[in-house]
C-alpha positions as CSV (number, residue, x, y, z in Angstrom):
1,X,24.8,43.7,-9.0
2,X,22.2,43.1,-6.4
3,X,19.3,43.0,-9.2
4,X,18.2,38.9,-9.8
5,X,17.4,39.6,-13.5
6,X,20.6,40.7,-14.0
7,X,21.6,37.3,-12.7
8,X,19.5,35.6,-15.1
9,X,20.6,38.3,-17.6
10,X,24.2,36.9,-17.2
11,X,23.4,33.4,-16.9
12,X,21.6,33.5,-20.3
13,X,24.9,35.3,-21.6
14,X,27.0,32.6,-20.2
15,X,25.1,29.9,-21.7
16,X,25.3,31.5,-25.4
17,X,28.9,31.2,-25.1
18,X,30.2,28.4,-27.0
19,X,31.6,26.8,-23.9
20,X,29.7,27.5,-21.0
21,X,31.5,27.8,-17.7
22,X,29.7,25.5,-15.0
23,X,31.7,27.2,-12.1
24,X,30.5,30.8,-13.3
25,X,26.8,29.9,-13.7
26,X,26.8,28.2,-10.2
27,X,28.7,31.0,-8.8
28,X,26.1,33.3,-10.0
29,X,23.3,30.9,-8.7
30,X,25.1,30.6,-5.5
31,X,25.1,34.5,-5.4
32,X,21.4,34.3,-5.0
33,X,21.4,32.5,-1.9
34,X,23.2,35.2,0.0
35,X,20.7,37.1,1.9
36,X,22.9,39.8,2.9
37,X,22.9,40.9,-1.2
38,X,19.5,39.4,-2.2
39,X,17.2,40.0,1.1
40,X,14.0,40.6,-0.7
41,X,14.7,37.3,-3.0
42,X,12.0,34.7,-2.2
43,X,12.8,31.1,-2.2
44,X,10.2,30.6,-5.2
45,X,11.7,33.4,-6.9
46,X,14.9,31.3,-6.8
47,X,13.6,28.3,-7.5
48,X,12.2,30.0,-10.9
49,X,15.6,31.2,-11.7
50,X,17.0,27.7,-11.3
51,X,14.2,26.7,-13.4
52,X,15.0,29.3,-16.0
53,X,18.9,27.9,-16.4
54,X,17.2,24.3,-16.4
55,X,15.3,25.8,-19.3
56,X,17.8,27.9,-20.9
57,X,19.9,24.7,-21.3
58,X,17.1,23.1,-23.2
59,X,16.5,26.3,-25.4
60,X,20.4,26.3,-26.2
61,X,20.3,22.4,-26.9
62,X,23.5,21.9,-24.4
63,X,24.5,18.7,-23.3
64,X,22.2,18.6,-19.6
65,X,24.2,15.5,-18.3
66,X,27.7,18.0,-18.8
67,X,26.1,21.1,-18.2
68,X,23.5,21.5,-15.8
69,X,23.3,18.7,-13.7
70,X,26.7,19.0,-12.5
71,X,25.7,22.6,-11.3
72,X,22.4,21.1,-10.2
73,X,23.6,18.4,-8.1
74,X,26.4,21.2,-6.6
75,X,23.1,23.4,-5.6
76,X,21.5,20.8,-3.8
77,X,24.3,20.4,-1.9
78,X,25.0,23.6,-0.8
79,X,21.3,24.4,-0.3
80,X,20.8,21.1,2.0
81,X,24.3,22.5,4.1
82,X,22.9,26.1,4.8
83,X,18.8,25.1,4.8
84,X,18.5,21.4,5.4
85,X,16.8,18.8,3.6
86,X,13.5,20.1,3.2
87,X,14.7,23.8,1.2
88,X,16.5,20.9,-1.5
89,X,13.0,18.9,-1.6
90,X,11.0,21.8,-2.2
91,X,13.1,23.1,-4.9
92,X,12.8,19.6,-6.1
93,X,9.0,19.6,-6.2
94,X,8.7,23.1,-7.8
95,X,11.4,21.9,-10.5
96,X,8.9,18.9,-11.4
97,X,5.9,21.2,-11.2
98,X,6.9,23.9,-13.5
99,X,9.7,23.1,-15.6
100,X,8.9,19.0,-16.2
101,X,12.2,18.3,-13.9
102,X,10.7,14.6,-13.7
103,X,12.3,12.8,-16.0
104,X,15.8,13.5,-14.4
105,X,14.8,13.1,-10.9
106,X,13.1,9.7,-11.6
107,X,16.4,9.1,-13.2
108,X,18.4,9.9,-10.2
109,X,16.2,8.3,-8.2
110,X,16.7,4.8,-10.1
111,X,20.3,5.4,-10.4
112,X,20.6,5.5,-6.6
113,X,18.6,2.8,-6.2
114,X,20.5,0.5,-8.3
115,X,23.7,2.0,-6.8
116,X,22.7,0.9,-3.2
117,X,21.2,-2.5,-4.7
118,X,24.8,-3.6,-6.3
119,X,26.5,-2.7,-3.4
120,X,24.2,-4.3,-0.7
121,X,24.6,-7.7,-3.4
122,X,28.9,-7.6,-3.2
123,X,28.7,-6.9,0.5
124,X,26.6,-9.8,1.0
125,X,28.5,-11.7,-1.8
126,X,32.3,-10.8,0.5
127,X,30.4,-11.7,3.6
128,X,29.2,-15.2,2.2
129,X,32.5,-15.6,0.8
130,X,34.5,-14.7,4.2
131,X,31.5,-16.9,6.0
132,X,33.0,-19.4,4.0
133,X,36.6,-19.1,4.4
134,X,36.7,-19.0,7.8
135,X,34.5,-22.2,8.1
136,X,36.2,-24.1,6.4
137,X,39.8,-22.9,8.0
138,X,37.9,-23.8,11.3
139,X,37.0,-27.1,10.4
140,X,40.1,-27.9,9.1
141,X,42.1,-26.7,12.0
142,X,39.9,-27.9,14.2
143,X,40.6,-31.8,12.8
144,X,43.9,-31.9,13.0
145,X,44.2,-30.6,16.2
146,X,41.9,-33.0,17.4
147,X,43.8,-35.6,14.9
148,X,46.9,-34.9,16.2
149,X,45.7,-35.1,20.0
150,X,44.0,-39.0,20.1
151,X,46.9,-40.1,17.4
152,X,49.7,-40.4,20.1
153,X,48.7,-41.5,23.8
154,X,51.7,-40.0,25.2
155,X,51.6,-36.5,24.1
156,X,53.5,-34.3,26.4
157,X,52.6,-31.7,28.2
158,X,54.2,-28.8,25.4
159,X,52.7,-30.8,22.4
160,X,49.1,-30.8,24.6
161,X,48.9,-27.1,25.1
162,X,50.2,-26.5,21.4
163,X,47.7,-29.2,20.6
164,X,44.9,-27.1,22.5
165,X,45.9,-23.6,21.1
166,X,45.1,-25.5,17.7
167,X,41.9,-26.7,18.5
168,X,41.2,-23.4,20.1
169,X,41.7,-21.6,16.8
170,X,39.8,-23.8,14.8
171,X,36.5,-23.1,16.7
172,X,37.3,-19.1,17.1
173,X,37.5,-19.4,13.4
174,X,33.9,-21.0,13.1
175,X,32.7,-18.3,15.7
176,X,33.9,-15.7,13.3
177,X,32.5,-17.4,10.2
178,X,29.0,-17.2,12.0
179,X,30.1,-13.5,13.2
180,X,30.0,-12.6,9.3
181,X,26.6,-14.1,9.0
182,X,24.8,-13.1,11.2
183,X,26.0,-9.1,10.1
């Protein structure tokens, strides 16, 4: 079973079924990466055979977003662990040259983008919001400590220091609100 067309012979068999296995196909397509079985297998030779399921998928009519970009997106990963990034970007590029792989990648791309954009806007939205909170619990401890300090003349030396611990916590809780700012 060392032979790649036989590979693509059994991907092509797997995908006629009426219910394609995803862990089967990438099992086989994971197969091809082993060097120790496929040592005369070139990475464009792979690449091509990637390129062929892509294709096969499209040939078949099968759902892409259920069927082969779940397998895809396992590949990548598995081929960025064992070869790095670049071996997952090449593959990339010679997807998009030869088998019109755009469209998906662009996708993806987008996807991720807007992905990183909402969460960069509710992290700054809970850090403006904490900002907040803490301010305003700084301000407002803050005044009455202070309040309660020039109200009575005579405050003894216990109410003082409880007095003090109060205006203390007001202002570390301003130095924190600017602490979330300034993240």
């Amino acid at each position: 079973m060392s032979d790649p067309d036989f590979t693509k012979y059994k991907i092509q068999e797997e995908l006629q079924k009426g219910l394609p296995s995803k862990r089967k196909i990438l099992s086989l397509l994971l197969d091809l990466l082993k060097k120790d079985i496929y040592p005369s297998l070139s990475d464009s030779e792979f690449y091509e055979i990637v390129g062929y399921t892509y294709q096969l998928n499209l040939d078949y009519k099968l759902n892409l977003d259920m069927l082969f970009y779940p397998i895809y997106n396992q590949l990548q990963k598995r081929i960025k662990k064992l070869y790095g990034d670049d071996k997952r970007v090449e593959m990339e590029q010679y997807l998009i040259e030869n088998f019109n792989f755009s469209n998906r990648v662009k996708k993806n791309v987008s996807q991720t983008q807007n992905l990183k954009e909402a969460r960069s806007t509710s992290s700054k939205v809970i850090r403006f919001v904490s900002f907040l909170l803490f301010l305003i619990a700084g301000i407002l401890v803050l005044i009455v400590g202070i309040t309660i300090y020039f109200s009575s003349p005579s405050v003894s030396f216990f109410k003082r220091g409880f007095v003090i611990v109060v205006i203390a916590v007001g202002v570390s809780l301003i130095i924190v609100s600017i602490f979330f700012v300034s993240r």
